[in-house]
VOGU-3710 file (C-alpha; in Angstrom, 3 decimals, decimal comma):
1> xxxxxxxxxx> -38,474/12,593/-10,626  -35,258/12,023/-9,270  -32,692/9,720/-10,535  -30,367/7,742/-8,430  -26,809/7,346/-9,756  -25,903/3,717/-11,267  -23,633/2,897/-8,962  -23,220/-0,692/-10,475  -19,301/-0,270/-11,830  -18,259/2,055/-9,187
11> xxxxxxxxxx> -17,102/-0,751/-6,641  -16,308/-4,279/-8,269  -13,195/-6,202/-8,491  -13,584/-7,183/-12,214  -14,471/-3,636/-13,138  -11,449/-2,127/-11,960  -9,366/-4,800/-13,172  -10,783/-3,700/-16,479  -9,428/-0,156/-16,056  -5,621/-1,422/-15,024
21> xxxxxxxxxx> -5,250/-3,547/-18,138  -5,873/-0,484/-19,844  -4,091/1,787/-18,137  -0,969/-0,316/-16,885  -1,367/-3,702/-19,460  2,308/-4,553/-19,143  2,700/-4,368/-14,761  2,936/-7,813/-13,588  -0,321/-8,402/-11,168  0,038/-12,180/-10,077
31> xxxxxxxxxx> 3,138/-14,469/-9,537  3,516/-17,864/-8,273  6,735/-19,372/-8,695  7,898/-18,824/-12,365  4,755/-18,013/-13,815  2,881/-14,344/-13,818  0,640/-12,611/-15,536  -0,275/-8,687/-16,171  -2,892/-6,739/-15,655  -3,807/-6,959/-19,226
41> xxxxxxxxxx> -3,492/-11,244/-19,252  -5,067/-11,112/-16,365  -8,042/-9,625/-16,839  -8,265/-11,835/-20,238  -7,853/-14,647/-18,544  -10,544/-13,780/-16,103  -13,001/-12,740/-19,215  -12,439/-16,293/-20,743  -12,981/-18,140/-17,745  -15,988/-15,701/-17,330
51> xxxxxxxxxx> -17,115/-16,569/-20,944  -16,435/-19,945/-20,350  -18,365/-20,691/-17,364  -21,515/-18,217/-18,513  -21,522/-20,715/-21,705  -22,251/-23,771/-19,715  -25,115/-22,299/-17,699  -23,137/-20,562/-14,504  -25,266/-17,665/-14,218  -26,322/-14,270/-12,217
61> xxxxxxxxxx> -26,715/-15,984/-8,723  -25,710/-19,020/-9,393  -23,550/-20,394/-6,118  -20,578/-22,142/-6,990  -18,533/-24,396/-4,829  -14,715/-23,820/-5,063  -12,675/-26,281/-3,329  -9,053/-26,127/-4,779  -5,374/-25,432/-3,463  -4,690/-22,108/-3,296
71> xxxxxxxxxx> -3,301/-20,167/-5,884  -3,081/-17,862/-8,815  -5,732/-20,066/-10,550  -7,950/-19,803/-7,466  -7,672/-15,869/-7,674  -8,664/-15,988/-11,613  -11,789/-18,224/-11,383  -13,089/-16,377/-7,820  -12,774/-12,807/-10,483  -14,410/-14,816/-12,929
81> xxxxxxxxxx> -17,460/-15,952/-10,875  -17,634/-12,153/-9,620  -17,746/-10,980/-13,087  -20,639/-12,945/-14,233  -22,380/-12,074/-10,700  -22,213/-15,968/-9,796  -21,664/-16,611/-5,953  -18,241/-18,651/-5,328  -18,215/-20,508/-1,919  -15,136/-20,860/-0,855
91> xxxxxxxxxx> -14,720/-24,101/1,283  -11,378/-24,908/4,134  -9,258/-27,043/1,734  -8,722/-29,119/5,070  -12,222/-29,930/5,552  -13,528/-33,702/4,827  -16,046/-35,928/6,629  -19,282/-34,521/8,149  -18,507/-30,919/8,361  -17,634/-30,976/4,856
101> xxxxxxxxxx> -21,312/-32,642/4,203  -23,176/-29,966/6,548  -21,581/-27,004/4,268  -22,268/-29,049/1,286  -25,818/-29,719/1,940  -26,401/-26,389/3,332  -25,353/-24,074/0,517  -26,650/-26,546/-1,687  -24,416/-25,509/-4,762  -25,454/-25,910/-8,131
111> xxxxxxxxxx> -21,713/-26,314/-9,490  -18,661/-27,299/-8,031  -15,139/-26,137/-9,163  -12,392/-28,235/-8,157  -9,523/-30,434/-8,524  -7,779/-33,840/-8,741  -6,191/-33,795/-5,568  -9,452/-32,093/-4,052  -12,142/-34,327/-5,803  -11,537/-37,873/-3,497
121> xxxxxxxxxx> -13,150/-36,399/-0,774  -16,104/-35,196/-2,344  -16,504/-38,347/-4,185  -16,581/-39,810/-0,777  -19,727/-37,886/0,199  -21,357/-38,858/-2,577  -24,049/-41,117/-0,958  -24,598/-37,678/2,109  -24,745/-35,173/-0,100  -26,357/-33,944/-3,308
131> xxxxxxxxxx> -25,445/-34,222/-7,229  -23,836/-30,996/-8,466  -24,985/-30,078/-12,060  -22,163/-28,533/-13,482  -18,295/-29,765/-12,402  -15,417/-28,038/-13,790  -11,579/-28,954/-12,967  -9,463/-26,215/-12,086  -7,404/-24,724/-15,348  -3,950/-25,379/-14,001
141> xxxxxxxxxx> -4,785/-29,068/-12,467  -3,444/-31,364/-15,572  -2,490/-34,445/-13,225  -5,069/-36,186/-13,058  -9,062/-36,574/-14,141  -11,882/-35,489/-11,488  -15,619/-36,847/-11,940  -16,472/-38,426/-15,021  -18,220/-35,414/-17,381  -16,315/-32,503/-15,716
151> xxxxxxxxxx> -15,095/-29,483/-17,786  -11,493/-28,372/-17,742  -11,616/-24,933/-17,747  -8,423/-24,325/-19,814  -10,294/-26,000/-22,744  -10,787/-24,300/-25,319  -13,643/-26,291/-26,635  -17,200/-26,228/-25,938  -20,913/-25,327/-26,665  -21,056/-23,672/-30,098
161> xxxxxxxxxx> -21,711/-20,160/-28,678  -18,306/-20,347/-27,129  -17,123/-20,076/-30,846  -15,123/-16,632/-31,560  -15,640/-15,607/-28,079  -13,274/-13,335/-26,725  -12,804/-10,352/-23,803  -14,600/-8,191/-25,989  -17,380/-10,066/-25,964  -17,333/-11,107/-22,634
171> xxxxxxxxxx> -17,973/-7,573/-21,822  -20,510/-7,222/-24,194  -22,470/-10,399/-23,437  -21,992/-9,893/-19,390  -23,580/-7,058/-17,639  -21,451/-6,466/-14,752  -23,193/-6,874/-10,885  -24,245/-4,577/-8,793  -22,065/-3,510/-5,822  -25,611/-4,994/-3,796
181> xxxxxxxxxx> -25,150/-8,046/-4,863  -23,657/-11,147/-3,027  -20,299/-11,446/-4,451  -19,110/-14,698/-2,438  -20,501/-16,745/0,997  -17,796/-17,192/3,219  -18,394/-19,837/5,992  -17,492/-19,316/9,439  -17,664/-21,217/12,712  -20,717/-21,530/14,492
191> xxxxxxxxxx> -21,148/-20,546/18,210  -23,832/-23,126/18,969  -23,889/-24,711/16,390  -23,205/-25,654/13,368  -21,385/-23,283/10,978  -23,104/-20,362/9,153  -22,811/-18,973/5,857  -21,871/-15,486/5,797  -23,691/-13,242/2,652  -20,706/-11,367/1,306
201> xxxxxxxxxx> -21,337/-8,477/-0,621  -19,195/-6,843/-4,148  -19,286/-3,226/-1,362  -17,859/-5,683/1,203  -15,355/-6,926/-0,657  -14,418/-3,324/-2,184  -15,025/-1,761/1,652  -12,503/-4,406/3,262  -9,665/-3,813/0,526  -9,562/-0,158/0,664
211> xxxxxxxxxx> -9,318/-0,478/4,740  -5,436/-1,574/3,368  -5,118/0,062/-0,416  -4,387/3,443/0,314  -1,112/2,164/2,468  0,277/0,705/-0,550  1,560/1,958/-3,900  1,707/0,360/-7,289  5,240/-0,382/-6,887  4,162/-2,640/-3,664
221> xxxxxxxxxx> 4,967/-6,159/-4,083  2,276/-8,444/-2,060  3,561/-11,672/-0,638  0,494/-14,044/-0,077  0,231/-16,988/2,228  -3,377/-17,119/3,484  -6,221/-19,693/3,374  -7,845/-18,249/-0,009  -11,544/-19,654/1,308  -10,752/-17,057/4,419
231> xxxxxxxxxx> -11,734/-13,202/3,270  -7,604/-12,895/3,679  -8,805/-12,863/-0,009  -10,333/-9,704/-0,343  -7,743/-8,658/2,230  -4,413/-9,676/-0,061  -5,913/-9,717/-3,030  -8,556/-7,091/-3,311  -6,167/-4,334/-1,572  -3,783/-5,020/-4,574
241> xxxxxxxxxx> -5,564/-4,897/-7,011  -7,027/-1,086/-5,964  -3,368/0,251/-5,344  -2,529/-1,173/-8,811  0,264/-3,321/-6,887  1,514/-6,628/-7,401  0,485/-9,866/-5,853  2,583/-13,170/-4,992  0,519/-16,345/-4,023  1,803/-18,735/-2,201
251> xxxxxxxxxx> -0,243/-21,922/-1,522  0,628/-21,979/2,089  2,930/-20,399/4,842  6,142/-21,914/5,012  9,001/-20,290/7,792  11,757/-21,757/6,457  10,708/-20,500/2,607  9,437/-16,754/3,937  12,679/-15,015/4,254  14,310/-16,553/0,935
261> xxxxxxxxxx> 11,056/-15,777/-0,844  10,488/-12,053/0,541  14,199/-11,290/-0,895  13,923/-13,448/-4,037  10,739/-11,546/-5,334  11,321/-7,920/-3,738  8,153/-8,735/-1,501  7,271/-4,921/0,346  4,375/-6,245/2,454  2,561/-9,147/3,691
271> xxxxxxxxxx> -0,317/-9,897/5,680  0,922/-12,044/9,238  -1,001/-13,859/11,492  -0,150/-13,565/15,461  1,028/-16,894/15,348  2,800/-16,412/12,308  4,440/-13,777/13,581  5,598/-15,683/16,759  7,216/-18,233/14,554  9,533/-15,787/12,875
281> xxxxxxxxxx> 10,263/-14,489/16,244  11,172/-17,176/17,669  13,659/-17,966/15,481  17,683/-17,264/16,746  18,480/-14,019/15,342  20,769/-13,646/12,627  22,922/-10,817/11,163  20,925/-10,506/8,171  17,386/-10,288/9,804  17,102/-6,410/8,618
291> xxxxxxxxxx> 18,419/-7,555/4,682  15,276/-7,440/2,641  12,620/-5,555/0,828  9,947/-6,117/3,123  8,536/-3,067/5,139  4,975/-3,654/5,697  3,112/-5,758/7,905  -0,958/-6,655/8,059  -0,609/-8,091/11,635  -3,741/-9,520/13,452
301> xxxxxxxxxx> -3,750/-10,158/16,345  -0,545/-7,726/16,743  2,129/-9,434/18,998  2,675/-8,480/22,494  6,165/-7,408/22,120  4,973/-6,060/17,916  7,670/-3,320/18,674  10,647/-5,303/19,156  9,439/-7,590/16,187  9,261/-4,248/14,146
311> xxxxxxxxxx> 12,624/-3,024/15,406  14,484/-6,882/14,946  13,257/-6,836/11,919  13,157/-2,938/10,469  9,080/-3,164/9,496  6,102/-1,295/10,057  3,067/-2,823/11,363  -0,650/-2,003/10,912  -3,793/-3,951/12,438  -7,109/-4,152/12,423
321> xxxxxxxxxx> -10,341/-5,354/13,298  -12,839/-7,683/11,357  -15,134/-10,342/11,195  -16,301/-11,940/8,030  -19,325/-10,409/8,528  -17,837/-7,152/8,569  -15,358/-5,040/6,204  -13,095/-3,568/8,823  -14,841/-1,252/11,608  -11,664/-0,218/13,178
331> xxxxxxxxxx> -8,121/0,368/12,125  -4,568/1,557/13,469  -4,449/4,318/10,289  -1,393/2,989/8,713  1,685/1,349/9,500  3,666/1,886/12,396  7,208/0,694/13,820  5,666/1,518/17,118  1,837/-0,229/17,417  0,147/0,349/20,819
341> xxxxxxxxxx> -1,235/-3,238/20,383  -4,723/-1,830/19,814  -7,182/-2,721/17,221  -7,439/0,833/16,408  -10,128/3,411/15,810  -13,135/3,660/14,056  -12,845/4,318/9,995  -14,486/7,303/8,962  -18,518/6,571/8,161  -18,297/3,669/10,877
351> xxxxxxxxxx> -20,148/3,540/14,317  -18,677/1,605/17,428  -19,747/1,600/21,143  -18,883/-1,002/23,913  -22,476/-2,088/25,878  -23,667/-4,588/28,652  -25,795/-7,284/28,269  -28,438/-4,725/27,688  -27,268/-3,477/24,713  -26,442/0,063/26,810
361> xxxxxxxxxx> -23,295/1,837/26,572  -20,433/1,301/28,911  -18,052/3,883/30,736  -14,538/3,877/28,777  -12,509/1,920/30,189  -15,022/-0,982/30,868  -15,288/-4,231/29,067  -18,138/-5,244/27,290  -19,443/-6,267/23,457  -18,266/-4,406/20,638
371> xxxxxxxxxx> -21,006/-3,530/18,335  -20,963/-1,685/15,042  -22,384/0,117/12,524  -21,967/1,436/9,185  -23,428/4,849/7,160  -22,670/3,570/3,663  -24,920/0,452/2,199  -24,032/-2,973/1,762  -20,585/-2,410/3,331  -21,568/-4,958/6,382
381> xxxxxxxxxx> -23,278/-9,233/5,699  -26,565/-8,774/4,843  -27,258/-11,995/6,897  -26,397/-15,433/7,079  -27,060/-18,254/4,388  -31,093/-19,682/5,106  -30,037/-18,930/9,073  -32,962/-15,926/9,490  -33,101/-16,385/13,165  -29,421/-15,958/13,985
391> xxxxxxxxxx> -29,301/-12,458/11,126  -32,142/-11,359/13,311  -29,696/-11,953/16,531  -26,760/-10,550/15,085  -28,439/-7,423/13,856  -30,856/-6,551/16,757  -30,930/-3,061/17,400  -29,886/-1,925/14,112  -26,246/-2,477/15,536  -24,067/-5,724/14,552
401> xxxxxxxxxx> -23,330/-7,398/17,940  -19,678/-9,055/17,304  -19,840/-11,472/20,466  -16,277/-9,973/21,167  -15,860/-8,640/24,670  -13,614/-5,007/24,108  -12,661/-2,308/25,781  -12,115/1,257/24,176  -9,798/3,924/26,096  -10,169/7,434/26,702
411> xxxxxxxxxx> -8,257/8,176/23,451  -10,972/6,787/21,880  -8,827/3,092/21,001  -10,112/-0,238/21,221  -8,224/-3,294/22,271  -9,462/-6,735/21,913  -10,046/-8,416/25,804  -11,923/-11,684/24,939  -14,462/-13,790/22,964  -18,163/-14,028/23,782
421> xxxxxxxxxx> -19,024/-16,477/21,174  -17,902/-20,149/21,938  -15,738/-20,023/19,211  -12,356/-20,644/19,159  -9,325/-18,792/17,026  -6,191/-21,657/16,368  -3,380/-20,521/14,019  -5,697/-18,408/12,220  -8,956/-20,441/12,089  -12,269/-20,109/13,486
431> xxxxxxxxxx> -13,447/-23,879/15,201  -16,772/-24,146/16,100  -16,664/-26,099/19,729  -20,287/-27,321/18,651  -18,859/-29,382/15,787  -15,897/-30,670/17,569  -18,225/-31,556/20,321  -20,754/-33,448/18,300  -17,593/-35,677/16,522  -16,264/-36,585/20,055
441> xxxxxxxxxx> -19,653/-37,723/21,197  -19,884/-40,145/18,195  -17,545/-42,261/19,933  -19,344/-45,240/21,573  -17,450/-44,847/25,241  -18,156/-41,036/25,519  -21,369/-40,119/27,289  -20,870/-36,347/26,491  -18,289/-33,766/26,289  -17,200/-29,758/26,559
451> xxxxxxxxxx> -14,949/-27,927/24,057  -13,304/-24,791/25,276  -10,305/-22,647/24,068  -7,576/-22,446/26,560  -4,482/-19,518/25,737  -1,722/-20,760/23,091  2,236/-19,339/23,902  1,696/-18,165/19,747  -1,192/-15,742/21,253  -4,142/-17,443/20,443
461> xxxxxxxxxx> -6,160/-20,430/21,659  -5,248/-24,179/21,488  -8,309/-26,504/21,871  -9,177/-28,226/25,105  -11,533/-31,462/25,036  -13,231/-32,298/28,488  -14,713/-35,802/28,312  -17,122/-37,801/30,396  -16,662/-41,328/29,671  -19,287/-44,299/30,096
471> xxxxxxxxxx> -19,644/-46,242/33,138  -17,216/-49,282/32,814  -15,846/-48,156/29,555  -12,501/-47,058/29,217  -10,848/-44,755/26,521  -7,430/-43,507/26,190  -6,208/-39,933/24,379  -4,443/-41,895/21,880  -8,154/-44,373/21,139  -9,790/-40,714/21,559
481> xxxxxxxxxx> -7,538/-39,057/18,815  -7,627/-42,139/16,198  -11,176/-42,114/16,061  -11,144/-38,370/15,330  -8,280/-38,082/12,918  -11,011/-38,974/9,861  -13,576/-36,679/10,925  -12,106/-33,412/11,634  -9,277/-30,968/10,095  -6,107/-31,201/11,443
491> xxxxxxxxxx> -6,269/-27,615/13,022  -10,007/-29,115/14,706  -7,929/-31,891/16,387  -7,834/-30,933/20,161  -4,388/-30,434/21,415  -5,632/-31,113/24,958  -7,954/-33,875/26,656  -9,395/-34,560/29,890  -11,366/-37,215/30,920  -13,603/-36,482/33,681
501> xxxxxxxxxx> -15,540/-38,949/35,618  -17,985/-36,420/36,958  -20,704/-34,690/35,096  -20,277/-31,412/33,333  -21,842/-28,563/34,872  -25,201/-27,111/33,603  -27,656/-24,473/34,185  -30,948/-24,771/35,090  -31,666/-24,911/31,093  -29,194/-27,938/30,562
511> xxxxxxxxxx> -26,731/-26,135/28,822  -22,946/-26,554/29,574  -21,238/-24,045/31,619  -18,305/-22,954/30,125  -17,504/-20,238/32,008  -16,839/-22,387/34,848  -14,874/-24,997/33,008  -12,753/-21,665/31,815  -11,752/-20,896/34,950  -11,134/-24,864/36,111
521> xxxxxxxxxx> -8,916/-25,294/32,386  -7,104/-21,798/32,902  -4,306/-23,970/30,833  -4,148/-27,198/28,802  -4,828/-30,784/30,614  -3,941/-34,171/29,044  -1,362/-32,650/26,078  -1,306/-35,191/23,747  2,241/-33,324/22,580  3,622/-35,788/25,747
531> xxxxxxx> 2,371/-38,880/24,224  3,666/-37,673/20,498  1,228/-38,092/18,818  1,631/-37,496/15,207  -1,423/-35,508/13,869  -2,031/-36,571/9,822  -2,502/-33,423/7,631
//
């Protein structure tokens, strides 16, 4: 009889955290502003929280809502969950109203992580959506209480079993996960509809860090700005951990603090956004542009003119691409202070081929969907969250179809031409058009309306609103924008309105056609920038 190899250690976060804080206990790991820890806290931290949360019934499996600013906490309790084998679900900090109820209800969380500044909008669901049965308040929040009967997690007090407990016996009481198992559900914006939860696997998470580890060293410092509920997480985070490096959180970009901040902490690399990037560019040069530590960029999408941002200011640039459902397909191969602006190759043990509607392969050189594959296990979403009918439609074939129209060159590079999906990519999130839609056609003058992406000078897609409006009714973009303010994010708020008069078009099967209204909106109508409007964050 053969026996497989336990390959249960080989490829989790917590595991090899374990092995640092043996072998380098005194390198610092995580920094935000004056406080860090080292390998060696770190990983005791993340065995008491682990402890901690086990104690009070968060078990193998059990998913776990964490909706909390962003920070080195937030990167201590997501370990923590992945060391007992719990789920997290990360939730969009800016989320609130109905969209926050749909992911609510739909994950339907036993426990909820959060804190004070976080908890009012929960609490204002609480009549749409269902009682957690655990609540714990973040470790680091002390200013202020949550619900009534949450746990702070920096307590040191508890159930009687918590008595003695330690890291040693964290290990001993909790057998680690397998690399199978879903390590996190990451939610991203629906196409037509509402949006999905994606299974996230410990191999993902491992698979999608080492696409960036073996660029960096352990005397990398990592300067973090993104979203943590994004898989920037396993991005940033994971691919420091495996080089042994050194990670700086920040809760959230700021251009006027990145410069300053890069040379204050030594920062080496960095993942960038396109629109990030675009900021810093735009910026008047200055004789110091080239004065600092930084020489690494994660850049997606890369800039249009990447080269003269790598020679302006002396960096390297790699890029990639991914999905959430994915761990990184293709990549450039490293860094580069010339990038052709592709999204690279394929990584070794990965499939990719560019097909028609038909699923058949295309001629290089012409457009069509990107679809992938991978040889190792687990390394791509087992499916989506309850949603078997769209896993069946992502996976058909025994390919992944990314809804991403691409083209791949006779060098064998791909470069990113379009979106399939009705999705649409602002500053760095995914918006579902289908819950933007459904918001605007709450209002009581608004007989229906069309959500469409429409090109963005920072390289990606500012949202476009085309409303029909009732009979007799009237409704200005200012009326139009107050009644959304409270029931989108910020980044959801369209930029651009029209108000139409005429029906929207439709096929034959009622559904809007947005390939014409694409080519009628080639850029933004009705910019509510003219009226100055002041969006609320």
């Amino acid at each position: 009889m053969n026996v497989k190899p336990d390959m249960s250690h080989q490829y989790l976060y917590c595991r090899h955290l374990a092995q640092l804080a043996q072998r380098t206990p005194e390198q610092i790991f995580l920094r935000e502003g004056a406080r860090t820890l080292s390998f060696a806290q770190a990983h005791a931290q993340v065995q008491r929280l682990a402890h901690r949360l086990h104690q009070y019934g968060v078990q193998p499996g059990t998913r776990a809502i964490l909706w909390m600013e962003n920070g080195l906490d937030y990167a201590l309790i997501w370990l923590a969950l992945s060391r007992i084998g719990a789920v997290s679900v990360p939730l969009n900090q800016a989320y609130h109203g109905p969209i926050l109820a749909h992911q609510i209800n739909d994950v339907n969380a036993e426990v909820l992580i959060t804190d004070s500044a976080h908890w009012p909008r929960i609490a204002e669901l609480a009549d749409q959506i269902p009682a957690f049965s655990m609540i714990f308040q973040s470790g680091g929040d002390r200013s202020g209480e949550v619900a009534p009967g949450a746990i702070r997690l920096e307590d040191e007090s508890g159930p009687s079993a918590l008595e003695g407990s330690g890291s040693a016996q964290a290990d001993t009481d909790l057998p680690y996960p397998h690399a199978s198992e879903c390590m996190s559900i990451f939610y991203t914006s629906g196409t037509t509809g509402p949006s999905k939860g994606v299974l996230y696997t410990h191999m993902q998470a491992w698979c999608t860090a080492q696409s960036v580890s073996p660029y960096l060293t352990c005397d990398d410092v990592f300067y973090m700005t993104n979203p943590m509920c994004h898989v920037g997480l396993p991005h940033c985070l994971g691919a420091t951990l495996l080089a042994g490096a050194s990670l700086v959180v920040r809760p959230r970009f700021s251009a006027r603090a990145f410069w300053s901040e890069v040379r204050q902490y030594g920062v080496t690399s960095t993942m960038m956004l396109g629109s990030v990037a675009t900021f810093l560019n735009a910026a008047p040069p200055l004789a110091d542009d080239r004065e600092h530590s930084l020489r690494k960029v994660l850049m997606v999408p890369v800039l249009k003119d990447s080269k003269a941002f790598c020679q302006r200011f002396g960096v390297a640039v790699m890029s990639w691409f991914n999905m959430t459902e994915l761990s990184v397909p293709l990549d450039t191969g490293g860094f580069s202070v010339e990038p052709d602006g592709s999204c690279g190759r394929v990584r070794e043990g990965v499939s990719a081929k560019i097909v028609d509607e038909y699923d058949q392969e295309v001629a290089r050189g012409t457009p069509g969907e990107l679809l992938v594959r991978d040889e190792q296990p687990w390394t791509i979403s087992p499916g989506y969250f309850n949603q078997s009918d769209a896993t069946v439609s992502a996976w058909r074939n025994l390919w992944f179809h990314t809804g991403d129209l691409c083209i791949q060159d006779e060098s064998g590079a791909f470069f990113f031409v379009d979106r399939l999906k009705d999705c649409i990519r602002r500053r760095g999130e995914n918006i579902s058009s289908h819950e933007v839609e459904s918001q605007i056609q709450l209002h009581p003058a608004v007989v229906e309306a069309a959500v469409i992406g429409v090109s963005a000078q920072e390289g990606e897609q500012e949202v476009q609103a085309i409303v029909v409006v009732q009979p007799g009714m009237s409704l200005s973009l200012s009326e139009l924008l107050d009644f959304l303010q409270p029931r989108l994010p910020h980044f959801c708020l369209p930029r651009y309105v029209d108000f139409s008069a005429s029906p929207l078009p439709r096929t034959e099967t009622g559904k809007i056609r947005k390939n014409i209204l694409r080519t009628q909106y080639p850029e933004g109508r009705g910019d509510r920038e003219a009226i100055n409007y002041i969006v609320r964050r």
